[in-house]
C-alpha positions in Angstrom: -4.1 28.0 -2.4 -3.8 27.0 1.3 -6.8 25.6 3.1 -7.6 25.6 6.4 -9.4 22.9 8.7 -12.0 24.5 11.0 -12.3 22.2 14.3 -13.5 23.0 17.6 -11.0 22.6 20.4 -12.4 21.4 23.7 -9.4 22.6 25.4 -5.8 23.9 25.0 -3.4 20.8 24.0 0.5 20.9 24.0 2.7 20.2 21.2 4.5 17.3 21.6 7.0 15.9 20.2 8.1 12.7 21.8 4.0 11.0 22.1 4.4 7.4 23.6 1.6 4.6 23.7 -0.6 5.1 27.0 -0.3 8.9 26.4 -3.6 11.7 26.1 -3.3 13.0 22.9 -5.1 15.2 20.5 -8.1 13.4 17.9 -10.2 15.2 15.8 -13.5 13.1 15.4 -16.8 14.2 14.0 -18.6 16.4 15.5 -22.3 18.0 15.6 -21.3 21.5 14.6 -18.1 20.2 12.7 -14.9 18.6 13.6 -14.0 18.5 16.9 -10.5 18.3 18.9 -10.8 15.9 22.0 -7.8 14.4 24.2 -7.7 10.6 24.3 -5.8 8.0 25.3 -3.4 6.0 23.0 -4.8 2.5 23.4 -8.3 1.5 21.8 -10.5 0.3 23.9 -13.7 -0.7 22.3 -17.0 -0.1 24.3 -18.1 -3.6 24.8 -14.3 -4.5 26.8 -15.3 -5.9 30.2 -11.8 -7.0 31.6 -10.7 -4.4 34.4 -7.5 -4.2 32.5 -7.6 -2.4 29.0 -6.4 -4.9 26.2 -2.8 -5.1 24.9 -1.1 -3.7 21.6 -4.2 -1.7 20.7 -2.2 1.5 19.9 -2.1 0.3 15.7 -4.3 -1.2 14.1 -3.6 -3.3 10.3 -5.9 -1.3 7.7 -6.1 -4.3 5.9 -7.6 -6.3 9.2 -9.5 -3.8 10.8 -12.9 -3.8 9.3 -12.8 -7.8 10.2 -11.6 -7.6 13.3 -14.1 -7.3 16.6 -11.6 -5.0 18.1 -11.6 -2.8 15.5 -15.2 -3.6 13.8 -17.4 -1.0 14.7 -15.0 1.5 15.1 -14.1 1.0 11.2 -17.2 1.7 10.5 -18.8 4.6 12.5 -15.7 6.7 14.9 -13.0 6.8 12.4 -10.5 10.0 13.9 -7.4 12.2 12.7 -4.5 12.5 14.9 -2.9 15.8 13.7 1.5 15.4 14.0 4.3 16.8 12.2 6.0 13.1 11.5 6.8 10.1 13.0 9.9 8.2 14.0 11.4 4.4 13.3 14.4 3.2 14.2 16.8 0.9 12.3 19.8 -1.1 12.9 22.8 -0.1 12.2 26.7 -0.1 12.7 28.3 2.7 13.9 32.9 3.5 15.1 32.2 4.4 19.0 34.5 7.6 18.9 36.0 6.7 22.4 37.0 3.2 21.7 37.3 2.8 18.1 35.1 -0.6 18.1 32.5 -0.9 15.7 29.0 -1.3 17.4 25.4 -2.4 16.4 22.7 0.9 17.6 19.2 1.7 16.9 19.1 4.7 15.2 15.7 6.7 15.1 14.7 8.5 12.0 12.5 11.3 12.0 9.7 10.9 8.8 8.1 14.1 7.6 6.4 15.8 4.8 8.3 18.5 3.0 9.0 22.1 4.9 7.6 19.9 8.1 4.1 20.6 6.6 1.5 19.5 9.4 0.2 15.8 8.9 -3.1 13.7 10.2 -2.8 9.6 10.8 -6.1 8.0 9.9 -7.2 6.8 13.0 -10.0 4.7 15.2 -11.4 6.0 18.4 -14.1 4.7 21.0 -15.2 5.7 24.5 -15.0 3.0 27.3 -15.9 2.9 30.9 -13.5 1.2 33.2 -15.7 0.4 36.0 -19.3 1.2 37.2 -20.3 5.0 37.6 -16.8 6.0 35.7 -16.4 8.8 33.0 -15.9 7.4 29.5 -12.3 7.1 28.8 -11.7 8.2 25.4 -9.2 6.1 23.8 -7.6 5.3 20.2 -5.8 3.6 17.9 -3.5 4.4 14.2 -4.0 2.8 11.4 -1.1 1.3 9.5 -0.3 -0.3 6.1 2.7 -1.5 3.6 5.3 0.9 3.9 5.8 3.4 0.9 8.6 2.1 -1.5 10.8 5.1 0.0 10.1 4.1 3.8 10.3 0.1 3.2 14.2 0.6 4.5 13.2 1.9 7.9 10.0 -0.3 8.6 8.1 -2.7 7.0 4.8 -0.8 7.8 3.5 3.0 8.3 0.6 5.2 9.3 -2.1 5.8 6.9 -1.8 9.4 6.2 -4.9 11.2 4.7 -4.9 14.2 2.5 -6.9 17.4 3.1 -9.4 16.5 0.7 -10.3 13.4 2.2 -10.5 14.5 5.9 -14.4 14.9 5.7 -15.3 11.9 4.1 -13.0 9.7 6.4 -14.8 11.7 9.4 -18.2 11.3 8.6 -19.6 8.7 10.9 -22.8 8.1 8.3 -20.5 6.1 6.0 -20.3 2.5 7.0 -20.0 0.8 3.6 -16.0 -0.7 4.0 -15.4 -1.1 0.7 -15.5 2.9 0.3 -13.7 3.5 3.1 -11.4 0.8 1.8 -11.0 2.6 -1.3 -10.4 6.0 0.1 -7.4 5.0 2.0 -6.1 3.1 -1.0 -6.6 5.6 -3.3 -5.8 8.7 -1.5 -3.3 7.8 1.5 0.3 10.0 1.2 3.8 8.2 0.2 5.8 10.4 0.0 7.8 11.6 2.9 11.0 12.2 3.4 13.2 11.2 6.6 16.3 12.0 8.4 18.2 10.9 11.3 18.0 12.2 14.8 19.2 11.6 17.9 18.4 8.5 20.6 17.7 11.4 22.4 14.5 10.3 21.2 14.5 7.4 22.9 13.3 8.0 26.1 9.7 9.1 26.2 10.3 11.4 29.0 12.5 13.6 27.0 10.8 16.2 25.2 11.1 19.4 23.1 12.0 20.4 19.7 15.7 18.8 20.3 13.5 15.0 19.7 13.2 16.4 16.1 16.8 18.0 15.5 18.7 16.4 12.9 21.3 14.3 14.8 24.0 15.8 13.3 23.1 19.1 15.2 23.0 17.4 18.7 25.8 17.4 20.8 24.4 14.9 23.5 22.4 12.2 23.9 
């Protein structure tokens, strides 16, 4: 039978479909009457950063690292987040007959990766609040986490988002857990692998193009 997530949205969010680091997006953290739907920005930032610039590469973080890392630390253990999607893309090399010239050239394809029937997903993720400057509002920020690729994925990238079932959505949440091995164990234990994938066009490519046509099989595109 079909279950449904109760979260309290601070505001209406967009669906988007072409999310690029740097971007506010929606992450459900805990919350005191439940879960509750925030935007952030796609970067963590922990709270004790001081540089006036926000650190590099911060938009994934390695499962396997992050509860020995200080950038990831203390988020690990107290303000894990879900970042609701429908999939994710990677892109792999490969050679392909240019139809104008007949030449055989080397692209990056992007691959749309999805859960059967484009069922709705949520990345394990890490979230903290940090203030820029003196007298600033928090920023919100946030980070994915990854691991090994599933055995079906391993073709595309080395490396994918954790992605939590239902059923573990409150434990991951709940910012009273702090022991790593558990939360370790969940994410081991209960993380999806299997997806399914197919290709779509470099429309994709640019993150100002948005829209359902990201997600179209390529096949069904007519221009890039």
């Amino acid at each position: 039978m079909e279950r449904v997530v109760q979260v309290r949205w601070h505001d209406p969010f967009p669906l988007i479909y072409n999310a690029a680091p740097s971007m506010n997006l929606t992450v459900i953290t805990a919350g005191g009457e439940g879960p509750e739907a925030r935007a952030m920005k796609w970067g963590l930032v922990p709270g004790w950063w001081k540089q006036a610039k926000p650190p590099k590469l911060t938009i994934n973080a390695r499962f396997e690292d992050a509860p020995l890392k200080a950038m990831w630390r203390d988020a690990f253990r107290g303000a894990r987040c879900l970042v609701p999607a429908l999939g994710w893309y990677e892109w792999r090399s490969e050679s392909r007959v240019d139809t104008r010239t007949g030449e055989i050239a080397d692209v990056r394809q992007p691959y749309f990766i999805h859960l059967e029937g484009l069922a709705p997903i949520a990345f394990a993720g890490l979230w903290s609040p940090w203030i820029p400057e003196r007298g600033a509002e928090p920023l919100l920020t946030f980070s994915i986490l990854t691991r090994a690729a599933a055995p079906g994925l391993a073709t595309l990238h080395d490396r994918m988002p954790v992605v939590l079932p239902e059923s573990a959505y409150e434990q991951w949440l709940d910012p009273r857990q702090k022991n790593d091995a558990l939360i370790q164990r969940l994410v081991q234990e209960q993380a999806l692998s299997e997806f399914q994938s197919y290709a779509v066009s470099t429309y994709v490519n640019k993150p100002q193009n948005e829209g359902e046509k990201c997600i179209e099989p390529v096949e069904k595109v007519r221009t890039d």
